[in-house]
C-alpha positions, 0 to 999 in steps of 0.5 A, a space after each residue: 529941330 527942323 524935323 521936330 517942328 515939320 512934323 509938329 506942322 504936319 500933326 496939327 494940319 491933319 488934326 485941323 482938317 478932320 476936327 469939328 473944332 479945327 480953330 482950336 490948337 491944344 499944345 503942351 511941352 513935355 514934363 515927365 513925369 506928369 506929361 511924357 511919351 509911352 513906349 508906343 509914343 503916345 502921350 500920357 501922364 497927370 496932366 495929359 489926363 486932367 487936360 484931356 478930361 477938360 476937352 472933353 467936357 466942353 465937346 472939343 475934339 482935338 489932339 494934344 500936340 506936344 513940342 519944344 517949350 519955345 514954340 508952345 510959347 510962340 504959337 500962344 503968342 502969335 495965334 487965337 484960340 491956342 490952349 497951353 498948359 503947364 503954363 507957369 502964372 508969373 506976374 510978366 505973363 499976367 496980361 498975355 493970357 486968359 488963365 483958366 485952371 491952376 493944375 500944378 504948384 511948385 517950388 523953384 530953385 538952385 539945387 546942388 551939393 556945393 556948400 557956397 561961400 556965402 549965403 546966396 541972398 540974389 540971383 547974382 550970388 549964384 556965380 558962387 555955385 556955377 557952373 549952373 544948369 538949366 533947361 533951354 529956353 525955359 523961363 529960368 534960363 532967361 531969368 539967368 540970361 537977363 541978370 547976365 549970370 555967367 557959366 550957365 549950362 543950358 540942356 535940352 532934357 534933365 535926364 542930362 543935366 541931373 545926370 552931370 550934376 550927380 557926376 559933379 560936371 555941373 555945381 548946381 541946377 536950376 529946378 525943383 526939388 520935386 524934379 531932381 528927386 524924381 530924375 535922382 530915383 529914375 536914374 538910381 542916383 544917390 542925391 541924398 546930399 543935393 539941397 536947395 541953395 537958392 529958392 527962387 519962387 513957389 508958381 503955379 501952373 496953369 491951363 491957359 489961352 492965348 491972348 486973341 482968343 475969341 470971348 466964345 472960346 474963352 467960356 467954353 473952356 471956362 465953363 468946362 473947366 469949372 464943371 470938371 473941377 467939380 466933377 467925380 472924375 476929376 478927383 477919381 484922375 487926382 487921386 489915381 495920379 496921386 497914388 502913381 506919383 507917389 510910388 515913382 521916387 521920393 515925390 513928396 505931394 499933397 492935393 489942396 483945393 485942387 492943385 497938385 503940390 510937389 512939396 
């Protein structure tokens, strides 16, 4: 980990140092497939695209600077002028950033094979479906944490943890349809009798600011977003996208007033 974040310092110093926008950070985690690395490891994906054609519509000549989702939340937190994105738009997270484009709509749960006893009605039903999976720090690891859910299994990639719950090593998983078919199909894994067992919420993700951002950034990127949603290129990205998507698995996706549906 201490690599990762010495090198995440070190890609944000030399961005600042030659950059004409050097008081603008543009971090993201990495959520294949819509964010990921190429095999030249150079970020790319739906998001990537549709982010990159926001910066470049309002003039802002910065690097996407990718790293663990809980330093991407602790440098929006703790610093002004930080864009982050996807950011999930939760009402706790409401007043702690300017949101500025929704990007992505997704439906949440608990997916597995396991038939439970019983109907799962609340979160604290899941112990009948645990060992449960989830992604390190992400909000539905401490949305389970904070209702002291126990025998949670957190992972550091899904790949691991579609992995063990194919296998049977994990009962259920904490995600979204969309995502388990998509690792399902990369993995060439039968998941055909995988279902939701918990849906939790349907979020949307953002393009967001940090709180301390200046009043002239926030119009900025306001503004660019909104010239770019209205844009050619824009609909030109989402179709292109949609169409890639689409042939990577049994994605089931739909486009309505700009956002990206993975139902």
């Amino acid at each position: 980990m201490s690599a990762i974040l010495s090198l995440f310092s070190t890609q944000f110093v030399s961005a600042a140092e030659h950059s004409d926008t050097a008081d603008f950070w543009v971090l993201t985690a990495l959520e294949p497939p819509f964010s990921q690395r190429n095999e030249r490891g150079q970020l790319e994906g739906y998001l990537i695209e549709l982010v990159s054609g926001i910066l470049a519509e309002a003039n802002i000549d910065q690097p996407i600077l990718a790293a663990p989702w809980e330093r991407v939340i602790s440098e929006a937190q703790q610093k002004a002028n930080v864009v982050i994105f996807p950011l999930a738009r939760k009402p706790e997270r409401e007043d702690q950033f300017h949101w500025v484009l929704p990007l992505t709509a997704n439906v949440y749960g608990v997916l597995g094979k396991t038939s439970p006893s019983h109907p799962i009605s609340n979160i604290a039903d899941l112990i009948t479906v645990s060992p449960i999976g989830v992604f390190e720090n992400d909000f539905r690891h401490k949305l389970l944490l904070a209702e002291n859910v126990q025998n949670v299994a957190s992972y550091k990639d899904y790949d691991s943890a579609v992995s063990d719950l194919v296998s049977g090593q994990l009962s259920s998983l904490f995600f979204s349809d969309a995502g388990l078919r998509y690792f399902c199909f990369k993995q060439q894994a039968d998941c055909s009798d995988m279902k939701i067992l918990y849906q939790y919420d349907t979020l949307t993700s953002y393009i967001a600011l940090s709180k301390s951002t200046d009043i002239g950034h926030i119009k900025i990127m306001n503004d660019a977003a909104e010239r770019f949603f209205k844009s050619q290129n824009f609909m030109q990205i989402q179709q292109s996208w949609l169409e890639k998507l689409s042939a990577q698995g049994p994605l089931k996706l739909h486009i309505k007033n700009g956002v990206l549906n993975l139902w």
